[in-house]
C-alpha positions as CSV (number, residue, x, y, z in Angstrom):
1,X,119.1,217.4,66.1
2,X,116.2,215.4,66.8
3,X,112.5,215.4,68.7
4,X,111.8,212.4,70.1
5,X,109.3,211.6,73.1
6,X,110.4,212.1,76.7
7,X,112.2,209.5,78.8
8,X,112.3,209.3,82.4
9,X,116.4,209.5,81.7
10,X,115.4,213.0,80.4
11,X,114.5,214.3,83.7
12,X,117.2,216.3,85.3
13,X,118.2,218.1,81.6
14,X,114.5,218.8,81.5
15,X,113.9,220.0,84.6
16,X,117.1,222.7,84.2
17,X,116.3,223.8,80.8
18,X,112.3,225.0,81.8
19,X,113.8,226.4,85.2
20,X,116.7,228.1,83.5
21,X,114.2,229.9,81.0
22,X,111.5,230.5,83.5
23,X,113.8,232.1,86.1
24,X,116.9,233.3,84.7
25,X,115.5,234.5,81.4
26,X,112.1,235.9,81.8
27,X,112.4,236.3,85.8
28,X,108.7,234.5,86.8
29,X,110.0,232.6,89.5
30,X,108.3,229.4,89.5
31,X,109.7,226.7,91.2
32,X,109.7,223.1,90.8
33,X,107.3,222.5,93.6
34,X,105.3,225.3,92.2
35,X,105.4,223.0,88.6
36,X,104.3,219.0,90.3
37,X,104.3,218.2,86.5
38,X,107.8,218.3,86.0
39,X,108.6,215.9,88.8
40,X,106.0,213.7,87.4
41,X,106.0,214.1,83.5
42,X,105.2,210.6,82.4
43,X,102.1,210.2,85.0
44,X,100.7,214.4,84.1
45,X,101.6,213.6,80.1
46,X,101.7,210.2,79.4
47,X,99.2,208.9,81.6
48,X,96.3,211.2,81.0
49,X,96.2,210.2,76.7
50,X,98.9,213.1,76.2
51,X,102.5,213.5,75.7
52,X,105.9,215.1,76.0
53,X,108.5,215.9,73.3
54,X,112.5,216.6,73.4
55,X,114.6,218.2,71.2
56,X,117.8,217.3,71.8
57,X,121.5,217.3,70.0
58,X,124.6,215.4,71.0
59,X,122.8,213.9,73.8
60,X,122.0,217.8,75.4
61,X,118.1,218.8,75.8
62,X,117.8,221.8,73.8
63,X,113.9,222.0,73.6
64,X,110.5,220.8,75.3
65,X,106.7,220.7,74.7
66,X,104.0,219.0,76.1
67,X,100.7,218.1,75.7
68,X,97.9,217.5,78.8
69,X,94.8,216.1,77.8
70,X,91.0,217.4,79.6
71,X,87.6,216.5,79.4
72,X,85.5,217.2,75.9
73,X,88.4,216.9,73.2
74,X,90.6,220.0,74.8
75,X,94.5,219.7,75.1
76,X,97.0,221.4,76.8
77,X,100.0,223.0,75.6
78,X,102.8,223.2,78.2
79,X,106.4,223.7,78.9
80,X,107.3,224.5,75.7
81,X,110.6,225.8,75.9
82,X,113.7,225.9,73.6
83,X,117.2,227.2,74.8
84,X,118.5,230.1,73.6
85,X,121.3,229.6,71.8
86,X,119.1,227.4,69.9
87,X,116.6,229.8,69.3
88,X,115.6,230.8,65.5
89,X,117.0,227.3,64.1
90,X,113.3,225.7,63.8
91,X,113.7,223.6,67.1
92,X,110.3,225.2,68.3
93,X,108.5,224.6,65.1
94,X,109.4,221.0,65.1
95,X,108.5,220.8,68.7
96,X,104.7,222.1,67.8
97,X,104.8,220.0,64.5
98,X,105.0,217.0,66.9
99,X,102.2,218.0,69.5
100,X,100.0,218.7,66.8
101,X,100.1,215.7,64.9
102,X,99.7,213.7,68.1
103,X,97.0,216.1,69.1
104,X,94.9,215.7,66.0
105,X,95.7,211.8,65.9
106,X,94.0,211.6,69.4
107,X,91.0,213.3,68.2
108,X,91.6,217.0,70.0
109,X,89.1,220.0,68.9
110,X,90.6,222.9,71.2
111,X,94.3,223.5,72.4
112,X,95.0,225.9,75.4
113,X,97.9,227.6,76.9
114,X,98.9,230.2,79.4
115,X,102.0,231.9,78.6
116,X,103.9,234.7,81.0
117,X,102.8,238.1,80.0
118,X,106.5,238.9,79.4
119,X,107.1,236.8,76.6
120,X,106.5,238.9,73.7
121,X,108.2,236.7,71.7
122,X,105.9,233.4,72.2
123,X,103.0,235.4,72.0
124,X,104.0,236.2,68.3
125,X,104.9,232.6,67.7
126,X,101.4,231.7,69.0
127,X,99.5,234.2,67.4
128,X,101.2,233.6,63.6
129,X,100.3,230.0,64.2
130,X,96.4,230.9,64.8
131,X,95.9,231.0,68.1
132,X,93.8,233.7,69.5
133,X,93.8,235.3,72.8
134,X,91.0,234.5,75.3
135,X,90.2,235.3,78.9
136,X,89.6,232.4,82.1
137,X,86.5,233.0,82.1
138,X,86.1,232.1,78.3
139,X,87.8,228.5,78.6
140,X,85.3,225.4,77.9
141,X,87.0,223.8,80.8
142,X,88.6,224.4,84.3
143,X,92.0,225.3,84.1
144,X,94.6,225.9,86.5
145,X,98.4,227.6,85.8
146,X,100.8,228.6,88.3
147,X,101.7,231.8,86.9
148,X,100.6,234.7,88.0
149,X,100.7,237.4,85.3
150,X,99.7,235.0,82.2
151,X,97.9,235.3,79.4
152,X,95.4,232.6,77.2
153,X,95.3,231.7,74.1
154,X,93.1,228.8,72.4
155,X,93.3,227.2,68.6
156,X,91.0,225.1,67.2
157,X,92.6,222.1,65.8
């Protein structure tokens, strides 16, 4: 098992893994036109100063994460997703290792992310790593998510 930076290659595995999760598993319906970032990872990551990780073994996509940057020093965490069978092994530890060595090495004060209200599990994840929960309205910058029924968290870096 390995994390490694997204490739273009990546794209279909990618794109199937976060839909899988997002629909099958916690039933938020989100599609891909809903998501323009996943059609367009390297140009939404990449091209604005962030990134995008893969975990992957055996050539299979078994985990994702990326990072948008914004304006004044704040990042994004998105699409962080590991599949379930993989679940408990680390894989989403070493994904978040990755984004926030990048994160800090790019100079980042604040990370966000909206997560879907159902996923009690993330929330712990988040919340043992230090972020705290936070409202909209409370964000230093404009912030958009297509999910209807999430909820905020922020971390200073």
């Amino acid at each position: 098992m390995r994390v490694r930076s997204y490739m273009d290659s990546d794209k279909k595995q990618v794109i199937d893994l976060i839909l899988n999760i997002q629909n099958c598993e916690a039933k938020i319906n989100l599609t891909l036109d809903e998501q323009p970032d996943l059609s367009e990872i390297e140009s939404y990551y990449m091209g604005r100063g962030g990134n995008f990780w893969i975990a992957e073994e055996n050539g299979e996509v078994i985990g994702t994460i990326g990072l948008m940057v914004l304006e004044n020093k704040v990042g994004v965490l998105k699409k962080f997703f590991v599949r379930s069978d993989y679940r408990g092994k680390r894989i989403g530890l070493m994904l978040f290792d990755a984004l926030m060595e990048y994160g800090r090495s790019k100079g980042l004060d604040l990370l966000i992310l909206d997560t879907p209200s159902v996923a009690h599990k993330s929330h712990l994840f988040y919340e043992k790593a230090g972020f705290v929960r936070t409202t909209k309205e409370s964000l230093p910058v404009a912030y958009e998510y297509p999910d209807r029924d999430s909820l905020l968290y922020m971390l200073n870096m």
